[in-house]
C-alpha positions, -999 to +999 in steps of 0.1 A: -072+388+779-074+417+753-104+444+762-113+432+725-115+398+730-138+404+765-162+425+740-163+398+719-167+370+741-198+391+758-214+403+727-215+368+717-235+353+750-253+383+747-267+375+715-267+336+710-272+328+748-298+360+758-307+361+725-304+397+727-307+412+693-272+424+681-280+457+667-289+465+708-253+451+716-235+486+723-215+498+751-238+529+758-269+500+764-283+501+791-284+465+811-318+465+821-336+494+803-323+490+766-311+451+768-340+440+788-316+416+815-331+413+848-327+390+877-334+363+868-307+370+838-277+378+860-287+340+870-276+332+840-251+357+835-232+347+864-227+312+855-216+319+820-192+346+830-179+318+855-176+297+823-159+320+797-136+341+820-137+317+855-145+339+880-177+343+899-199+381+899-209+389+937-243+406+934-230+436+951-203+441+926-231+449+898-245+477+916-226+504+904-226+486+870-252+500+846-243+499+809-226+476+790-196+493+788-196+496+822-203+457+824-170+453+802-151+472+821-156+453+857-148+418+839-116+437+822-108+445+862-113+410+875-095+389+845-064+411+842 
C-alpha cells in the first residue's frame, strides 16, 4: 500500500469516523493535543486500523507515536 493511499485512508476515519474536523487533519497534529484522541479513542482506533489495513496496534507500540505523521509512519512500517 502507497504512503498516499495510508494518508488517505486515515484522514478519512479521522474525519467521518472521529469526526475530526479536516482542516486539523495535518501530519504536524498532534494526536492528543491538537486532534483531541484519547483513550478511549485509540479503542476505536484500534479496531478500525484492524479493519482498513488488518493488523492489530499493541498499546506499547503508540508510545513513541505523537503526531500524525508520526501515526502514518508506524502503519506504513507494519503494512509494507
Amino acid at each position: 500500500m502507497e504512503r498516499s493511499e495510508i494518508e488517505e485512508n486515515v484522514n478519512a476515519f479521522l474525519i467521518d469516523e472521529m469526526e475530526i474536523e479536516a482542516e486539523k487533519v495535518k501530519p504536524e497534529a498532534l494526536l492528543r493535543e491538537d486532534l483531541g484522541i484519547d483513550s478511549l479513542d485509540f479503542v476505536d482506533i484500534v479496531v478500525i486500523v484492524d479493519k482498513i489495513f488488518g493488523f492489530k496496534i499493541k498499546p506499547e507500540e503508540m508510545k513513541a507515536v505523537q503526531t500524525l505523521g508520526q501515526f502514518y509512519d508506524f502503519i506504513a512500517s507494519k503494512v509494507a
